[in-house]
C-alpha positions as CSV (number, residue, x, y, z in Angstrom):
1,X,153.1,-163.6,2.3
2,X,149.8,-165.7,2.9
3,X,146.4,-163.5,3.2
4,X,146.6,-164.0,6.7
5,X,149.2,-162.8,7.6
6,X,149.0,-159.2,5.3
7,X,145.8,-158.8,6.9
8,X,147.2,-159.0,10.3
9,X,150.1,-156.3,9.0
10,X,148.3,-152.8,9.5
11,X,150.9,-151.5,6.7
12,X,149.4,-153.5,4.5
13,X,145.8,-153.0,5.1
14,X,146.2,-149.7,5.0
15,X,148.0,-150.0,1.8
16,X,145.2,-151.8,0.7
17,X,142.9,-149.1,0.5
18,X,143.2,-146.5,-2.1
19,X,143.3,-143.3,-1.1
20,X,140.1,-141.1,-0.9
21,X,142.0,-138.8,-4.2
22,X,142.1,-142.1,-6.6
23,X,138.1,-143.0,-7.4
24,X,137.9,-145.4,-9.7
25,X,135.7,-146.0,-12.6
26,X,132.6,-147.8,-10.8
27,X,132.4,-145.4,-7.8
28,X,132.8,-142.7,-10.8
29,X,130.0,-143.6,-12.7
30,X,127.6,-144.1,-9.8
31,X,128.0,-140.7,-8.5
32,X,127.6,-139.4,-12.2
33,X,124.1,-141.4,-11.6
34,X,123.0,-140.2,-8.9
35,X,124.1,-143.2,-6.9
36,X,126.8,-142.5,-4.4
37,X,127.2,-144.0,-1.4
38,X,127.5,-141.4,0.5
39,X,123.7,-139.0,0.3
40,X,123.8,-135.9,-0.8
41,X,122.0,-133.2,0.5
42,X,118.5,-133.1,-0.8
43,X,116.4,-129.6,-0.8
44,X,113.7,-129.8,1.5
45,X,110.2,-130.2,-0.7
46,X,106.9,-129.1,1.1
47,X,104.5,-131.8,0.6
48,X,101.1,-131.4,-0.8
49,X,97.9,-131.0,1.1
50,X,96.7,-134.3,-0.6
51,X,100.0,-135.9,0.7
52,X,99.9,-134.7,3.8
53,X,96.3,-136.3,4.4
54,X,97.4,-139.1,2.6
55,X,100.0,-139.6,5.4
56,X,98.1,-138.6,8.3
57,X,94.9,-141.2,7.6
58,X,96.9,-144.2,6.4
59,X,96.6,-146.9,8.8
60,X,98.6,-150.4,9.6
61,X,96.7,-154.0,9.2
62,X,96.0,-154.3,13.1
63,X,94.4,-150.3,12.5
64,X,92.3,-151.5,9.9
65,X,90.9,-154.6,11.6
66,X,89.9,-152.9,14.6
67,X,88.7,-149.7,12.8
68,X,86.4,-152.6,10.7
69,X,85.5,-154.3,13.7
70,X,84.1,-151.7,15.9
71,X,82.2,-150.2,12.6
72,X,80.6,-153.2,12.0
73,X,79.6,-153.7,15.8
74,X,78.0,-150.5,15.8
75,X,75.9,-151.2,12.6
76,X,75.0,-154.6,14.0
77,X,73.9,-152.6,17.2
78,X,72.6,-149.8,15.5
79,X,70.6,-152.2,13.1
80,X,69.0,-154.5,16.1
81,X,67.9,-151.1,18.3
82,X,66.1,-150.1,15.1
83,X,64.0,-153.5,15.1
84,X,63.1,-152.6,18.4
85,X,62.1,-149.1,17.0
86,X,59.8,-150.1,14.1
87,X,56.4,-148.5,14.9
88,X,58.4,-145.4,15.7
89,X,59.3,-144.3,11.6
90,X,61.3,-141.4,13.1
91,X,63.8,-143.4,15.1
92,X,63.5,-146.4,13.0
93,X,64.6,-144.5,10.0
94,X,67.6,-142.8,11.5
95,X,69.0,-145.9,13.2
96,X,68.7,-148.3,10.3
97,X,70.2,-145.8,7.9
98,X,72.8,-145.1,10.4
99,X,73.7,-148.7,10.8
100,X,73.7,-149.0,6.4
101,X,76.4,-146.2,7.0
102,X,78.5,-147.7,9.4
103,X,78.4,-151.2,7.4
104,X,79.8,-149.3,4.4
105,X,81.9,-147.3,6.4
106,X,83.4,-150.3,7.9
107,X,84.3,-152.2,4.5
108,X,86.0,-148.7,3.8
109,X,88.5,-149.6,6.6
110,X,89.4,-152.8,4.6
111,X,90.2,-151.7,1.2
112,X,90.5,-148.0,1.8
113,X,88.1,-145.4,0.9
114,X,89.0,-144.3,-1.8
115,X,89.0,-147.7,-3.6
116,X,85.8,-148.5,-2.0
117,X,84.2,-145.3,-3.6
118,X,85.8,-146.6,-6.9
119,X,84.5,-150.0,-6.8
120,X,80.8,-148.7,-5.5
121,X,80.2,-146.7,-8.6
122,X,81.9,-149.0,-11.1
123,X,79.8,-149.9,-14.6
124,X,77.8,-153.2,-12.4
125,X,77.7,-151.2,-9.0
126,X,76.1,-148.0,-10.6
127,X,72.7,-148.3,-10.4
128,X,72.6,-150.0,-7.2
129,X,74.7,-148.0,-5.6
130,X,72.8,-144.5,-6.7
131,X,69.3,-146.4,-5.4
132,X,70.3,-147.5,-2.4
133,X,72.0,-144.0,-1.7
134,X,68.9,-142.4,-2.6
135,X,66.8,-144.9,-1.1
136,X,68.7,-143.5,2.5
137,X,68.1,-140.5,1.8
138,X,64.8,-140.3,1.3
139,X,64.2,-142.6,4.0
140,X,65.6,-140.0,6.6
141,X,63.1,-137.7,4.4
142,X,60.0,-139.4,5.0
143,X,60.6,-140.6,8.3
144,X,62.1,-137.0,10.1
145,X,60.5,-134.5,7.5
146,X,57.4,-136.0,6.5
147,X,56.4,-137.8,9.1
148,X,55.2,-140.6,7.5
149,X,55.0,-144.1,8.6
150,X,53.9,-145.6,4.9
151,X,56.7,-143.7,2.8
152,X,59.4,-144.5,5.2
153,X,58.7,-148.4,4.9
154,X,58.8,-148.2,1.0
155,X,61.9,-146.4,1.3
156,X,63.5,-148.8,4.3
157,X,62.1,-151.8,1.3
158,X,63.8,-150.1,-1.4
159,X,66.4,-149.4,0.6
160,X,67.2,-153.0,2.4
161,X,66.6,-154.2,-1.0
162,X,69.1,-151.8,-3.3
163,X,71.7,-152.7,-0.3
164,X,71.1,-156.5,-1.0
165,X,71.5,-156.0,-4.6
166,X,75.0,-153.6,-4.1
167,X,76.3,-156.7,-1.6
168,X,75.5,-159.5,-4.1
169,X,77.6,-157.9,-6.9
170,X,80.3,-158.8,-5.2
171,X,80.3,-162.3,-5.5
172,X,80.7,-164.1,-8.5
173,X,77.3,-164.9,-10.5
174,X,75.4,-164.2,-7.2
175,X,72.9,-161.5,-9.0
176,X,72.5,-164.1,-11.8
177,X,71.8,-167.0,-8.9
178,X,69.5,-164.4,-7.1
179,X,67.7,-163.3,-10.3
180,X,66.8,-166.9,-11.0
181,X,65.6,-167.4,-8.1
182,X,63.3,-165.0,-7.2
183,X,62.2,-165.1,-11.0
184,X,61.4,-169.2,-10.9
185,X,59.4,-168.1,-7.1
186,X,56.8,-165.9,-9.7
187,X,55.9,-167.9,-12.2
């Protein structure tokens, strides 16, 4: 008898198949792993607060571009409205620094947060990434505290310039480039 034809016999298909009592030694030794075909019932496990979080903020591609995208249109529009605010050191001050926020906020949506906090204080990021935090904060400070026009534009320098330093460590040899050059415009 050809294939064919015992395949088309329903005696011998079912013949085919052992019966459900007669395992043999693969299926055996897979359900001795832990690797049955057929899934067993796990126990429910409650998941971590840290999991939970994890679960509820993680975002697709399409997410992240958009969440990146409309970040960094705010601190583009945040940072031009505080141009037009310049003699005002109040308004000035809380724009700009809002619009530094939103620029680092919207690089977060790219690599994650968590990452990005990472890479800001790594051993070359350190100290720029300490000044130019500072820098914001004491720019807020001077401007909504103090009121004073002279401080806040040291600290908007500073701080323009520590955010500068932070972005050009992330191109290859760029601080080296930039150090150069602003050290052959002084001599």
């Amino acid at each position: 008898m050809s294939f064919w034809k015992r395949s088309q016999d329903p005696e011998a298909v079912l013949s085919a198949v052992p019966p459900p009592e007669s395992k043999g030694w693969w299926t055996r030794l897979k359900e001795t792993a832990g690797l049955g075909d057929e899934p067993e019932e796990l126990e429910m496990v409650e998941p971590t607060l840290l999991q939970q979080v994890n679960q509820a903020t993680t975002l697709n591609r399409t997410q992240r571009i958009y969440g990146f995208l409309i970040f960094l249109g705010l601190a583009l529009l945040f940072g031009m409205m505080a141009s037009f605010f310049f003699l005002s050191p109040t308004r000035f001050a809380v724009l700009y620094t809002l619009s530094n926020v939103l620029m680092i906020g919207s690089t977060m949506f790219l690599m994650g947060p968590v990452k990005q906090i990472v890479k800001m204080f790594e051993k070359g990021r350190l100290l720029a990434t300490v000044v130019y935090i500072v820098a914001m904060f004491l720019t807020l400070f001077s401007a909504i505290k103090l009121h004073n026009f002279i401080l806040t534009l040291v600290f908007f320098i500073i701080q323009m310039l520590a955010m500068i330093w932070y972005s050009l460590s992330y191109i290859p040899f760029a601080r080296e480039m930039a150090w150069k050059m602003f050290s052959q415009c002084f001599r």
